[in-house]
C-alpha positions as CSV (number, residue, x, y, z in Angstrom):
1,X,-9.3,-8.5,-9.4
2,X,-10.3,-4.9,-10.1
3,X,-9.2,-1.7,-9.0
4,X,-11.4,-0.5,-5.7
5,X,-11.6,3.2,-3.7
6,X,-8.8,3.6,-1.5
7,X,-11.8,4.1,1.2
8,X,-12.8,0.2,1.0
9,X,-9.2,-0.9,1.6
10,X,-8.5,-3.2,4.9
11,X,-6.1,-1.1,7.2
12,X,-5.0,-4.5,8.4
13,X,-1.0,-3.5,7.7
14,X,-1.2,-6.0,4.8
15,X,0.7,-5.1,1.5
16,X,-1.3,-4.3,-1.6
17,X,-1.0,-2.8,-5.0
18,X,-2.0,0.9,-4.9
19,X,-2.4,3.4,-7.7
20,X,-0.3,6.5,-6.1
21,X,1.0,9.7,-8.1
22,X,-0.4,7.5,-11.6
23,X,1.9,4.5,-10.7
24,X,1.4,1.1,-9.9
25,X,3.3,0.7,-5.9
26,X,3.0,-1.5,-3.4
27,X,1.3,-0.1,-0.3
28,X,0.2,-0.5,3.1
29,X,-1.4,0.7,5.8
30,X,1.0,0.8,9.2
31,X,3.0,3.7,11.0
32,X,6.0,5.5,9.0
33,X,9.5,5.0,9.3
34,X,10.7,8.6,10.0
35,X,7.8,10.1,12.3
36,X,5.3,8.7,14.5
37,X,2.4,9.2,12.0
38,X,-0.4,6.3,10.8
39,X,-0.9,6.6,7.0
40,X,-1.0,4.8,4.0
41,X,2.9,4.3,3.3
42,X,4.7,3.4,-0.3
43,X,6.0,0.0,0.5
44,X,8.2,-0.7,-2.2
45,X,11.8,1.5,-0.9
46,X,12.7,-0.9,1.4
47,X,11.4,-1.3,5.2
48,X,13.6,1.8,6.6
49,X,12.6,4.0,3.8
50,X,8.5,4.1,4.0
51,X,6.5,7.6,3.2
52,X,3.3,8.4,3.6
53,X,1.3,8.3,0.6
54,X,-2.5,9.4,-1.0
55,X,-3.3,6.4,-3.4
56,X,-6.4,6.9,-4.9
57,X,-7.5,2.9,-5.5
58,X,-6.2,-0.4,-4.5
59,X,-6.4,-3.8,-5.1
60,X,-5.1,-7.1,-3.3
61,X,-2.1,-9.0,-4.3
62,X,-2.3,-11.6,-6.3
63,X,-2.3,-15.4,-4.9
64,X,1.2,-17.3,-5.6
65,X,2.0,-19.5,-8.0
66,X,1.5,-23.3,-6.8
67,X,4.7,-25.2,-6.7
């Protein structure tokens, strides 16, 4: 896996790992929690608490571990 455009991601309302602010977040794309607005949203502050956010890149979540 390696880090894409923000502009190729799937707005499919999927979690992924975005590169937001120069951190590593989890992201989606999907409708905030504190105002009707569509956006990418920082995933990772629980499912009340999403922002919008500007990642620059993405990249898919990794598969899970077998057994």
């Amino acid at each position: 896996m390696k880090w894409q455009p923000i502009e190729t991601a799937p707005k499919d309302c999927l979690q992924k790992l975005g590169f937001v602010d120069g951190r590593v977040r989890f992201i989606y794309w999907g409708k905030t929690s504190h105002v009707p607005l569509y956006g990418w949203n920082v995933a990772d502050q629980g499912v009340e608490n999403c922002e919008l956010c500007e990642p620059s890149h993405w990249m898919p979540l990794p598969e899970p571990p077998n057994g």
